[in-house]
Each structure stands twice: as C-alpha cells, then as structure tokens.
C-alpha positions in Angstrom: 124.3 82.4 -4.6 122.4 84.5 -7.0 119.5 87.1 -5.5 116.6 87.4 -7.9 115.0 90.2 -8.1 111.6 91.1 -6.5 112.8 89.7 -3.2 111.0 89.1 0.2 112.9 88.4 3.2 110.9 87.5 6.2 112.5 89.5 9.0 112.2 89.3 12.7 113.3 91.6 15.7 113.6 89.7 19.1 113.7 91.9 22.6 113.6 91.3 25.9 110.0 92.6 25.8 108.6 91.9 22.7 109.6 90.6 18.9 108.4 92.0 16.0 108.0 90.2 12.5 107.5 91.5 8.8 108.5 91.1 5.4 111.2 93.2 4.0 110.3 93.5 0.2 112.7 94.3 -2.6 111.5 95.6 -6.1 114.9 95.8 -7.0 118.5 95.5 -5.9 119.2 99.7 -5.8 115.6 99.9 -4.1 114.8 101.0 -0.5 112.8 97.6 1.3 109.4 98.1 2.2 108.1 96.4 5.4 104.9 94.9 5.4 102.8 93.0 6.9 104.7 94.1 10.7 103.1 92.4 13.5 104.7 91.8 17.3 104.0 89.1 20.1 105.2 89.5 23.5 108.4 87.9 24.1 107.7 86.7 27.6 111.2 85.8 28.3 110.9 84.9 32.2 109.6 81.6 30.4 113.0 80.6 29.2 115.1 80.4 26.2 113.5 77.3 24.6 109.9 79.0 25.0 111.0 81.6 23.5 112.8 80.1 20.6 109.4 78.2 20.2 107.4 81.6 19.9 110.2 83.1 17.4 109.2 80.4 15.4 106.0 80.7 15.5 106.3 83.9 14.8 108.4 83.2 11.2 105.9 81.0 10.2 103.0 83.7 10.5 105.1 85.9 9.1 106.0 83.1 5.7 102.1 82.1 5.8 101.3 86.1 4.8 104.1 86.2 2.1 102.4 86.2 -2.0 105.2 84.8 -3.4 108.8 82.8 -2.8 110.5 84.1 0.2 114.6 84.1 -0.3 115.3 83.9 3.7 115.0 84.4 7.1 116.7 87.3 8.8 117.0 87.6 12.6 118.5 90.4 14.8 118.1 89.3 18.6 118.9 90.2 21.7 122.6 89.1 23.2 126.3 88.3 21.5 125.2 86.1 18.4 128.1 83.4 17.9 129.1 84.8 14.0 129.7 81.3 13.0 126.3 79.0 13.9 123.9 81.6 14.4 123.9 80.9 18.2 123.0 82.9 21.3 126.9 83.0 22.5 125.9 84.6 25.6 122.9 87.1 26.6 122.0 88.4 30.3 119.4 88.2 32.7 116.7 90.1 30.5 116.6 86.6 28.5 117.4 84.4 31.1 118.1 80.8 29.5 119.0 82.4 26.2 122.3 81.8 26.1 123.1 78.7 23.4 120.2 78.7 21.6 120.4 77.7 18.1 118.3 80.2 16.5 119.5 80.0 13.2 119.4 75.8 12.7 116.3 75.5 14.5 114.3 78.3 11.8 116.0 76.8 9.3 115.1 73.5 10.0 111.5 74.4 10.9 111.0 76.4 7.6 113.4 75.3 5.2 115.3 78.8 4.1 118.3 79.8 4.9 118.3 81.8 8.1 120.9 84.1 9.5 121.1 86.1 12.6 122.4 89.2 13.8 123.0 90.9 16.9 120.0 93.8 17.2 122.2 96.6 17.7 124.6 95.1 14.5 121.0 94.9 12.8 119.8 98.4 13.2 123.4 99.7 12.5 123.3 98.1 9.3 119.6 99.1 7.8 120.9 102.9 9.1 124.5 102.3 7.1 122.2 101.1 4.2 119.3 103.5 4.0 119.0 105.6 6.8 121.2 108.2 8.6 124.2 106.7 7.2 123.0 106.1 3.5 125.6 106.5 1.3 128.9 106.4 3.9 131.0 103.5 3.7 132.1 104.0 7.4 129.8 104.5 10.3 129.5 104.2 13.7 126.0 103.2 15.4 125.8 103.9 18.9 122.2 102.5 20.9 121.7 103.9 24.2 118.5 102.9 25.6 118.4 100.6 28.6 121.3 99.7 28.0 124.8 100.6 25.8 125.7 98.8 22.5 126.7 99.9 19.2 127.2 99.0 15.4 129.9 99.1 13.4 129.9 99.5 9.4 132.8 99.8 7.7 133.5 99.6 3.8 129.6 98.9 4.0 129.5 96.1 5.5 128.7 95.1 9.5 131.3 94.5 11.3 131.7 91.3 13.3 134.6 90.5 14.6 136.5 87.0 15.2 133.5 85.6 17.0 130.3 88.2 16.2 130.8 90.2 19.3 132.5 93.3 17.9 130.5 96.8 18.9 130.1 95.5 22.7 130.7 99.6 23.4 128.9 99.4 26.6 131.7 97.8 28.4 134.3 100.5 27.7 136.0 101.6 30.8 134.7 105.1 32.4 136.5 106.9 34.4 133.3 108.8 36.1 131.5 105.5 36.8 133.9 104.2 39.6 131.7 102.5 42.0 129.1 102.3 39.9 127.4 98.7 39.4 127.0 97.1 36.2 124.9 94.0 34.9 127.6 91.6 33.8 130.5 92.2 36.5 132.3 93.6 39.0 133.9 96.6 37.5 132.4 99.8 36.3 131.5 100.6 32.6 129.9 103.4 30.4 126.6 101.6 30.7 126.6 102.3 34.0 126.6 106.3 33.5 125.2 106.6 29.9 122.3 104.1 29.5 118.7 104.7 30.7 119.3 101.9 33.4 122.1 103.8 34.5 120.2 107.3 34.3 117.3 106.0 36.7 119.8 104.5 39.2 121.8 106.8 39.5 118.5 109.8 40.0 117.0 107.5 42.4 120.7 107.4 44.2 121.1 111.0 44.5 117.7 111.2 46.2 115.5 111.4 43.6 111.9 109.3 42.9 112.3 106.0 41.3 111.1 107.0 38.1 112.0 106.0 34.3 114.3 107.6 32.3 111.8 109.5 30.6 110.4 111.2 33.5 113.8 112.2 34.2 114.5 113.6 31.4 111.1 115.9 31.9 112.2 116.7 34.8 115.3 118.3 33.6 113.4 120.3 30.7 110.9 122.3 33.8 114.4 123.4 35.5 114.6 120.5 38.3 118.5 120.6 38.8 119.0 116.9 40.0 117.7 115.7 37.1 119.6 118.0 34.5 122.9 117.0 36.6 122.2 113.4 36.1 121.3 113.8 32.2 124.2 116.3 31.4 126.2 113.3 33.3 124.9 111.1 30.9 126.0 112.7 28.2 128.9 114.0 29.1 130.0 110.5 29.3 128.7 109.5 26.1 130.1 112.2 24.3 134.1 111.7 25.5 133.4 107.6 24.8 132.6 109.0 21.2 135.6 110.6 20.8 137.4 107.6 22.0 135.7 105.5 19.7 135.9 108.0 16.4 140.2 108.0 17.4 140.1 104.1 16.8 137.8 104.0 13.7 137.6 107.5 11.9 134.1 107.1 10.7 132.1 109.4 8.3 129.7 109.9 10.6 128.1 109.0 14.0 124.6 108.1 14.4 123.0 107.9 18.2 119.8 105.9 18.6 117.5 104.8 21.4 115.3 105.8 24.1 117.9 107.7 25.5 118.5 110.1 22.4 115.0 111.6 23.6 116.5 112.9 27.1 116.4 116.8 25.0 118.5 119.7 24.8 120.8 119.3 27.9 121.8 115.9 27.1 122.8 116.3 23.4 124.4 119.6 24.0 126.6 117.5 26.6 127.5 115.0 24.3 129.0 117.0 21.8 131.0 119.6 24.2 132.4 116.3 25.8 132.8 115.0 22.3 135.0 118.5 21.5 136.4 118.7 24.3 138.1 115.0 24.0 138.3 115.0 20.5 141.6 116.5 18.3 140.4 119.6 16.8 140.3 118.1 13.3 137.3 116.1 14.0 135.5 118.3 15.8 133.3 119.1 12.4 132.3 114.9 12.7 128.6 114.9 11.9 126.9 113.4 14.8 123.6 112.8 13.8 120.4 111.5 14.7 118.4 107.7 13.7 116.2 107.9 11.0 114.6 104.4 10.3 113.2 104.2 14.2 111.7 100.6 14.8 112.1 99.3 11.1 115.9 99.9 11.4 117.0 96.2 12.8 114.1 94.3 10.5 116.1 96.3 7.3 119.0 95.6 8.5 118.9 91.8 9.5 117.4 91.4 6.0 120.3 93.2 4.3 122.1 90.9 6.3 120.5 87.8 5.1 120.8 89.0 1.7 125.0 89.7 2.4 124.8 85.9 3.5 123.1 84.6 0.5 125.4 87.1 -1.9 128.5 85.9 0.1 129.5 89.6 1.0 130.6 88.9 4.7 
C-alpha cells in the first residue's frame, strides 16, 4: 500500500500505570515525526483487560476526533508479548491482570475503521530510537529498557525485530549467574530481572537490611556515600553490563542504547556496566558505543507509528 505524504498516524502508548495518546505527524517521508496533541489517561489496570481495552479505545478516538485531516492508521505499543500475527495480547503479567488475549488490534480497527497494528512497548521505543534517536542512522542496534522491569529491542537491517511469534527481545529472562535464589515475576528460576531492574534493585536493598524505598531513593543514597546502596547499584550494573556482552556476542550491533528509570541510578552504576561489559567482552568490542536514550517518553509513540507505517508499506 502506498503512504501519501503529509501523514498523521494516531499513536498510543499503553502501561501498566497510565497510556498516553498523540498524533505522530509526517511532512514528508525523510522527515523526523512531530507529536502533537499528547494527552494520557490513567490505565487503571486492576479493572481488567476488557476495561482497559475499552479506555484504549476511547482513548484513539480522542486522539482521531483532534486530527485536521485523514489519518493513515493506528499504531499501538503496549504492555506484554504482542502475538506478531493478530495483534493480540499473547501473554502479559500481573501488572495487567486479564490482559492476556485481548484483541487490541481487531477491536480499534473495528471501532475506528483504519488499519491498526501493535507493538510490544519495548519493540516500540527500540524502533523510534533505531529511526531517529540514539540509534539514527545504524542499521543494527540493540535497545535495552531497564526500569521496573528488563526488556529490550532489537533492530536489525532497520527494521524491529520480531521473531516467529512477536516475542523476540524478552532479555529479561536471560539466565544470571549472580541471581541464584533470587525470585522472579513469571517463574521459579532466577533471571537478570531479578538483579538488574528497579524491582529487583528495591528488593534486594530492602533484603540486605535496608528501608523499603524506590529505586530512586536508592540510587541517592549511593551518590551521599551510603555503602549498602552503592553495593546494590554497582550489583545492578555489574550484571547488566556482562548480559550486554553476552548479548553484543550473538548480534554484533553498531551500537547499544540503555533506557529507563534505571539508567538514572548515576555514576556508580554506569561505570559498572561497562567494566562488566569489558571485562566479559573480547577485546575487539570493547570500543562498542554504549550510549544513552534520546527520544525519552515520545520514543514508543515514534516508534509504534513507524511501525504502522512498515505495516502499511509492507516492510516487515
């Protein structure tokens, strides 16, 4: 299908806390989107998947009501593995309870008549980064999210990828060594998540004997000296850092880009990532750029539209 050119895509981020909506407009095919017209509801997701589907839609058709002109589409990233095929929630955990099998993309579609398609958040913000971000201009790139939890994008020759069923970049399940005995939120045995995310952070400084306090306060705690905390965060990233090198073995990317809540834990924690990162790493890829997110919240509302647009152009 042919894109004409100036394009609006109505785009929508869905969380555990909150969604946002915009539009994603294009002037022209080689031209960076501008988001507009950003608004955000709470999400509310103790009420259920089908509440929540009914206030996604809701959403999109505040979102369509501001649009000027023709909108070509809908573009979703969301919360939870996205079945690559139908558009469906294949699975998501207890932060959306009753999310799993909802049918996102035929239920928009059908409610606003555009083509629709929907993509994992993570997958969604690594793609708007890839595409005009941190990673503009590499063909490969890895994405890696650590905020509450662990997940991660993959780009490659440009485009996301997805895998046989849509759930390629799951990078928070990769086996850790360190995290032996550590709980995790979907199973028995222990994961990166469990050592590297925020959720992971807090438990495991509340464990050790500190206060039960966020991540953030942690990580404060760690820049005025407090040695728990610094443990705990150099832990962290330590972790993170010999997963990366791990991960850059299998893919050989141009670049690495680290986003998330966790990416603000300072000094201690990113010098840890990339000593672990060298000292796992072959000494060819030590000089890897390892870089920083650039597009912050607008990063999976570009990217789910470029997605759309890759639907519509057939470039999956």
């Amino acid at each position: 299908m042919n894109v004409e050119y100036p394009c609006t895509v109505a785009v929508v981020d869905v969380g555990g806390t909150k969604m946002a909506g915009a539009l994603a407009h294009y002037s022209s095919p080689a031209a960076e989107p501008v988001i507009e017209g950003r608004r955000s509801v709470p999400t509310n997701a103790a009420r259920g998947g089908v509440a929540v589907l009914d206030t996604l839609c809701d959403l999109v058709g505040d979102v369509l009501a501001s649009a000027a002109g023709p909108v070509a589409g809908i573009g979703v990233g969301t919360a939870g593995c996205v079945d690559a095929h139908t558009g469906s929630i294949a699975y998501a955990n207890e932060l959306m309870p009753g999310w799993t099998g909802q049918p996102v993309a035929d239920r928009l579609a059908h409610a606003h008549g555009l083509p629709t398609a929907v993509l994992n958040d993570v997958k969604a913000h690594a793609l708007g980064e890839a595409r005009w971000g941190a990673a503009r201009g590499a063909q490969t790139c890895l994405v890696v999210a650590a905020g509450t939890g662990l997940g991660g994008g993959i780009v490659a020759h440009g485009r996301v990828l997805l895998g046989a069923h849509g759930f390629a970049g799951e990078l928070g399940r990769t086996p850790c060594p360190d995290a032996s005995g550590e709980p995790r939120t979907c199973g028995n045995a222990s994961d990166l998540e469990s050592i590297a995310a925020g959720s992971g952070i807090e438990r495991r400084y509340a464990a050790a004997g500190g206060d039960p306090v966020t991540g953030g306060e942690i990580a404060q705690r760690a820049l005025q000296g407090e040695e728990l905390a610094r443990r705990i965060i150099e832990e962290a990233g330590s972790a993170l850092g010999e997963a990366i090198a791990t991960w850059t073995d299998l893919l050989d990317p141009e670049l690495v880009v680290l986003s998330g809540s966790v990416c603000n834990a300072g000094p201690a924690w990113r010098a840890a990532v990339q000593a672990a990162f060298e000292r796992q790493a072959p000494a060819v890829m030590h000089a890897l750029p390892i870089v920083g997110a650039t597009l912050k919240d607008n990063a999976p509302l570009i990217g789910a539209a470029e997605y759309l647009l890759d639907t519509l152009k057939g470039r999956l």
